[in-house]
NUZALO-734475 format. One record per residue (C-alpha): residue in one letter; x, y, z. Coordinates in nm, 4 decimals. Example, Ala and Ser with C-alpha at 12.3 -4.5 7.8 and 13.67 -1.06 7.14 Angstrom:
2
{r=A xx=1.2300 yy=-0.4500 zz=0.7800};
{r=S xx=1.3670 yy=-0.1060 zz=0.7140};
//
This chain:
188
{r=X xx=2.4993 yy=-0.7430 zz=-1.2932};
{r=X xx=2.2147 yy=-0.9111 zz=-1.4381};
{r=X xx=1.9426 yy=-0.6721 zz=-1.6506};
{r=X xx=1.6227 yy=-0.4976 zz=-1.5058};
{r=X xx=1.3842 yy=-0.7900 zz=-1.6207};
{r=X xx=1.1238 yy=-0.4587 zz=-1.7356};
{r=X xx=0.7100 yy=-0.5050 zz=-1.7509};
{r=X xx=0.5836 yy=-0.6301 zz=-2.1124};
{r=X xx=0.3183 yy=-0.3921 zz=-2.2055};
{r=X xx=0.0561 yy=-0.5855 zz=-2.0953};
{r=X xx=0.1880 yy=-0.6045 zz=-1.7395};
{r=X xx=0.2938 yy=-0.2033 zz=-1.7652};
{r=X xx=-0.1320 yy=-0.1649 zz=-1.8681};
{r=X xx=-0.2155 yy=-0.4187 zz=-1.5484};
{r=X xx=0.0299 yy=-0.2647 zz=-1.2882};
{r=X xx=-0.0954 yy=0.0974 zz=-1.3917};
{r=X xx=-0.4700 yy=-0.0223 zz=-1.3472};
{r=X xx=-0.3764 yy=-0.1667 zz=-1.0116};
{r=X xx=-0.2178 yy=0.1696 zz=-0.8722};
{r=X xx=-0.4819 yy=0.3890 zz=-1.0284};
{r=X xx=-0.7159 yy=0.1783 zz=-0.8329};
{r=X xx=-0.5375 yy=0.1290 zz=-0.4932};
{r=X xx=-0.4118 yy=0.4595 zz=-0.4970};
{r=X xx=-0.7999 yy=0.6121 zz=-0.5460};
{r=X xx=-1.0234 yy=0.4005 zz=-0.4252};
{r=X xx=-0.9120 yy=0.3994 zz=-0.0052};
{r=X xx=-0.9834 yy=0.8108 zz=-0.0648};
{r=X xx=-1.3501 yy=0.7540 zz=-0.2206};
{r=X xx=-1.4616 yy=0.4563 zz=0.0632};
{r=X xx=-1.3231 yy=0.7432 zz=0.3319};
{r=X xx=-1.5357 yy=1.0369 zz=0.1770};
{r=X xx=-1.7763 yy=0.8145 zz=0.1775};
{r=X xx=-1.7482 yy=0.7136 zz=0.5069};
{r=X xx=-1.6599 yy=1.0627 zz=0.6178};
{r=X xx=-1.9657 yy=1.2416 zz=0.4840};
{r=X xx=-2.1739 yy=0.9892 zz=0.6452};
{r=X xx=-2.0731 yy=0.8919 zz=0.9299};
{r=X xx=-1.7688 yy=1.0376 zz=1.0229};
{r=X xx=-1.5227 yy=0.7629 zz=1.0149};
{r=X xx=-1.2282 yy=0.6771 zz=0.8516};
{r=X xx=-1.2457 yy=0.3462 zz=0.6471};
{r=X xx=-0.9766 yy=0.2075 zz=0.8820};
{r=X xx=-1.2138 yy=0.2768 zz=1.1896};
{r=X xx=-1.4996 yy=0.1087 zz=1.0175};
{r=X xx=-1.2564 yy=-0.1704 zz=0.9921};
{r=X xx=-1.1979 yy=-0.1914 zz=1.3291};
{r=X xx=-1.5488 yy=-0.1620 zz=1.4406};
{r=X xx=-1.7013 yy=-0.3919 zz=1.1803};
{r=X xx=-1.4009 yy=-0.7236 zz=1.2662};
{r=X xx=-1.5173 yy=-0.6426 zz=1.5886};
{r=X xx=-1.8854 yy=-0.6813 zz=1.5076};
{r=X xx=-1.8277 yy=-1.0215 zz=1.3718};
{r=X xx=-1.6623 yy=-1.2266 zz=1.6248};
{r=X xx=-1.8166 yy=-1.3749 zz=1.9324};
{r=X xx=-1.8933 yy=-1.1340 zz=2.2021};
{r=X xx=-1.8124 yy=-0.8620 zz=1.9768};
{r=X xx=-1.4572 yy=-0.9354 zz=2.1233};
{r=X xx=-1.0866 yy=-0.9675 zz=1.9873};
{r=X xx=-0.7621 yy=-0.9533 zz=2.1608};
{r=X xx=-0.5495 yy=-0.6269 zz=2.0653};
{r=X xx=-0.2660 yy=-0.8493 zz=1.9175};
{r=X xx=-0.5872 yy=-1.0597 zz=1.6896};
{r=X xx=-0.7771 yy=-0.7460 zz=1.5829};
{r=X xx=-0.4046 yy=-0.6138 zz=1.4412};
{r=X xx=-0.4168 yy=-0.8952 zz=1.2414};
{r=X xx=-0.7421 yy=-0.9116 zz=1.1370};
{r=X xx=-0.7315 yy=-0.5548 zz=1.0398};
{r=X xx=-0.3734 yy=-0.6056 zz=0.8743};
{r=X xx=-0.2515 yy=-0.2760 zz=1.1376};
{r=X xx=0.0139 yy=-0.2229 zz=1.3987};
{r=X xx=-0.0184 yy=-0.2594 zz=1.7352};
{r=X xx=0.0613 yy=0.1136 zz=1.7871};
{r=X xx=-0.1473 yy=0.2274 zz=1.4539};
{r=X xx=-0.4643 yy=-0.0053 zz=1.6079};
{r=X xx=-0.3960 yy=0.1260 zz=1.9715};
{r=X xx=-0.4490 yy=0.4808 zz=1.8732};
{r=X xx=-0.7742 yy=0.4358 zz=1.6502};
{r=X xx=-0.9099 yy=0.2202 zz=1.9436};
{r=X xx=-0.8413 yy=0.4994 zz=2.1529};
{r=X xx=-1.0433 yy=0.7663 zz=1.9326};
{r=X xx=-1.2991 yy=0.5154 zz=1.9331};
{r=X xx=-1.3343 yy=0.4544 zz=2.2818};
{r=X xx=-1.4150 yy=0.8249 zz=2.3348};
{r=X xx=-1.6858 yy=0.7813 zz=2.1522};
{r=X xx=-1.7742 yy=0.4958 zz=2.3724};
{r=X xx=-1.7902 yy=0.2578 zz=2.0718};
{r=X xx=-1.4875 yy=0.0316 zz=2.2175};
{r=X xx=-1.3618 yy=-0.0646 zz=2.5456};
{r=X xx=-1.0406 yy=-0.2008 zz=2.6128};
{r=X xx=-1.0414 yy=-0.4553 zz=2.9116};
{r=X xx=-0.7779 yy=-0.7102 zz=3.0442};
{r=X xx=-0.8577 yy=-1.0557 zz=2.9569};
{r=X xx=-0.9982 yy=-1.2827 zz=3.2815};
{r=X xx=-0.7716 yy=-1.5737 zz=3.1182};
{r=X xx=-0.4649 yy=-1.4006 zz=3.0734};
{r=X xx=-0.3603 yy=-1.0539 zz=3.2467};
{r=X xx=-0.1122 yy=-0.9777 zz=3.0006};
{r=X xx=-0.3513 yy=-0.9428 zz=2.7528};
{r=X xx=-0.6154 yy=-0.6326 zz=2.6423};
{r=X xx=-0.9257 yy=-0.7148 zz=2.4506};
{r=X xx=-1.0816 yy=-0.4758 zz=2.2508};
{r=X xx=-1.4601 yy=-0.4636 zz=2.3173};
{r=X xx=-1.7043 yy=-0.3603 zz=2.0829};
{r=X xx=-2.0003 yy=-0.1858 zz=2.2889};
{r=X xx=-2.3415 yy=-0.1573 zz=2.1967};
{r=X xx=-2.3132 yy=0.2346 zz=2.0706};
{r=X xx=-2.0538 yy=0.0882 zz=1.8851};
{r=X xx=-2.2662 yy=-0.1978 zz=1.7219};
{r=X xx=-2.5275 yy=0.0514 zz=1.6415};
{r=X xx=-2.2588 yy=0.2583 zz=1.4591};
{r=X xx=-2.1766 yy=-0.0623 zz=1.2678};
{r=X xx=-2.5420 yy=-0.1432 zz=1.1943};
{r=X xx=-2.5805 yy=0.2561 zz=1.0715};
{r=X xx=-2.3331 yy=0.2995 zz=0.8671};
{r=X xx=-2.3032 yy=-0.0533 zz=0.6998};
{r=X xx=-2.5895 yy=0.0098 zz=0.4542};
{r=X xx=-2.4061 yy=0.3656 zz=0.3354};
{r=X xx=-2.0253 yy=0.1432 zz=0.2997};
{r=X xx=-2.2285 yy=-0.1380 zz=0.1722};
{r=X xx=-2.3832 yy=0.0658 zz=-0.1294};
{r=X xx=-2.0492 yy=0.2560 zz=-0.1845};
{r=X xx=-1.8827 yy=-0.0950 zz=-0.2151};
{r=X xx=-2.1168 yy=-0.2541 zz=-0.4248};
{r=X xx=-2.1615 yy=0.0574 zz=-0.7126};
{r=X xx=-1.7822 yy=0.0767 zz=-0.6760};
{r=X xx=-1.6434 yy=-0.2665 zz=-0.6883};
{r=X xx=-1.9241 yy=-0.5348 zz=-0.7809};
{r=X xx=-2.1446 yy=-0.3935 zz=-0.9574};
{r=X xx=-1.9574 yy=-0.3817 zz=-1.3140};
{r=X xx=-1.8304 yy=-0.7372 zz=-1.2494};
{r=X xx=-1.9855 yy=-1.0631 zz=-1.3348};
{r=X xx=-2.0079 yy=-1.3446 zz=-1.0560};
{r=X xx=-1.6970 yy=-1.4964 zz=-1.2694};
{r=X xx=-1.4729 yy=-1.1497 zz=-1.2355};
{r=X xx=-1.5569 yy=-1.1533 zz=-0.8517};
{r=X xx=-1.3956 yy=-1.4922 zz=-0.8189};
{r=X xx=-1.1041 yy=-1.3580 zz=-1.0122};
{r=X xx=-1.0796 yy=-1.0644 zz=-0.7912};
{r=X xx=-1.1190 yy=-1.2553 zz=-0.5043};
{r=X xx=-0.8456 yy=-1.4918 zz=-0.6490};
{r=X xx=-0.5716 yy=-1.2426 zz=-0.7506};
{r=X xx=-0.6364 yy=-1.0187 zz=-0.4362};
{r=X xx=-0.6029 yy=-1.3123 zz=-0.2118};
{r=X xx=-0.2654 yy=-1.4129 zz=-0.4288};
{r=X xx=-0.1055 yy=-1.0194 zz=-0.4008};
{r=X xx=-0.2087 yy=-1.0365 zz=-0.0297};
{r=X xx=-0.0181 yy=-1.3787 zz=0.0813};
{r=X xx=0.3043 yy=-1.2362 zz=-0.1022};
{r=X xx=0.3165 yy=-0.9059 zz=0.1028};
{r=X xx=0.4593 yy=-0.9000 zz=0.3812};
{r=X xx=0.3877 yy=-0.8761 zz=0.7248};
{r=X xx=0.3597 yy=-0.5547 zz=0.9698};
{r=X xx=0.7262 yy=-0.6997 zz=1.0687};
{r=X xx=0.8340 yy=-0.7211 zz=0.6933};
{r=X xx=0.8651 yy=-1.1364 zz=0.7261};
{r=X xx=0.6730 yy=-1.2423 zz=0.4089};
{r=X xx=0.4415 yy=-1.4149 zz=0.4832};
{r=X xx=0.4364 yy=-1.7296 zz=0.1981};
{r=X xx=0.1438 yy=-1.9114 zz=0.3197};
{r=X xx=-0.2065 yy=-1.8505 zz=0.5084};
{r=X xx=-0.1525 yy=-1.6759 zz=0.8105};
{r=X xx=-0.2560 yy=-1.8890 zz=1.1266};
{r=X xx=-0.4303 yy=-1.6336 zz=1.3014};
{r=X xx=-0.7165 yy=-1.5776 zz=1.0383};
{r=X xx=-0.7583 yy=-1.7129 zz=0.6531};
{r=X xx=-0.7647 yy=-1.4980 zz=0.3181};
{r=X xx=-1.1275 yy=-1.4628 zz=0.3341};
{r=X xx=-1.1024 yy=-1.3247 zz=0.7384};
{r=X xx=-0.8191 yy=-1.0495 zz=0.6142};
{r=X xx=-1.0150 yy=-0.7510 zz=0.6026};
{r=X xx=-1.1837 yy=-0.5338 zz=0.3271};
{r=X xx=-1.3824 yy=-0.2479 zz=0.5019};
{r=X xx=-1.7071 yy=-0.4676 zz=0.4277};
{r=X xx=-1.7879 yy=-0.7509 zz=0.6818};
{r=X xx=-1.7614 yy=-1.0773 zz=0.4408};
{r=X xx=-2.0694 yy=-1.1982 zz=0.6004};
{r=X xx=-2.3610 yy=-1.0669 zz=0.8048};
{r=X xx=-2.2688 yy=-0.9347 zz=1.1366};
{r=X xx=-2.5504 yy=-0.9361 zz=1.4155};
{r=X xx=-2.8878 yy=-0.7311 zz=1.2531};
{r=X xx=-2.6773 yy=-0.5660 zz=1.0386};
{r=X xx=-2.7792 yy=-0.5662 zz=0.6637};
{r=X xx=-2.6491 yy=-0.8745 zz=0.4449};
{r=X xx=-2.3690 yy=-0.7585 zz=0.2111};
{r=X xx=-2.4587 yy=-0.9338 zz=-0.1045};
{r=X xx=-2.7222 yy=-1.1411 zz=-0.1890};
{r=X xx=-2.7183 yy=-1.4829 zz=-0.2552};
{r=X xx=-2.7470 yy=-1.5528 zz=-0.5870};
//
């Protein structure tokens, strides 16, 4: 039996970061979300992919891996959401096998509402106490973590996934500016 290869002490300080922050910071986005507009981060997820693809349309199977969800997890959040008539699931014209998730235009409104609330949360939270350099890193270790965990399935995944690049997986911010809804982050 070969030993436990243990963290150094610098990895120990990094790994303990990390889980303080993943293990806090989906709780503060949902308060925040919560309080405001009474959604869960995940639904904003859902609602904002959705807001950023043409037609405001994705197939079931596309938005569950855009939003990095289960079919069955995805199925019953689009459910809550089409009571509040902010999706609509319809059978695609193409294909009859498969449901698209629509957003509507209650639902875009929703979006377009509560985006500047998530967008501020985001930015004090995460951005604003990093330099344009420290975003890139972020951006680069994130995207790294992400390609070597794997799928809904548990295949890892070892490469960018076909269906949508690094930059497409979701945060619970659009990455860019979805139809009259505020920009994100300026251009600098």
């Amino acid at each position: 039996m070969e030993p436990t290869p243990w963290l150094t002490a610098d990895e120990q300080r990094a790994w303990r970061a990390l889980i303080g922050l993943v293990t806090r910071l989906p709780g503060v986005l949902d308060a925040q979300l919560q309080r405001d507009s009474g959604l869960t981060n995940f639904d904003y997820l859902v609602l904002s992919a959705l807001s950023e693809h043409p037609e405001r349309t994705l197939t079931m199977s596309r938005l569950a891996g855009v939003s990095r969800s289960s079919l069955s997890r995805l199925s019953h959040v689009v459910a809550k959401l089409e009571k509040r008539g902010w999706v609509e699931r319809t059978p695609s014209t193409r294909d009859g096998r498969t449901t698209l998730a629509v957003l509507t235009d209650d639902g875009m409104r929703a979006v377009q509402e509560t985006a500047p609330g998530h967008v501020a949360a985001v930015r004090s939270i995460v951005f604003d106490g990093l330099d344009d350099e420290q975003v890139e890193q972020l951006h680069a270790i994130a995207a790294t973590m992400l390609e070597r965990l794997p799928d809904q399935q548990g295949a890892q995944r070892g490469g960018a996934d076909a269906s949508c690049s690094s930059s497409q997986r979701f945060t619970s911010v659009p990455h860019r500016k979805p139809p009259v809804a505020p920009p994100l982050r300026s251009t600098r």
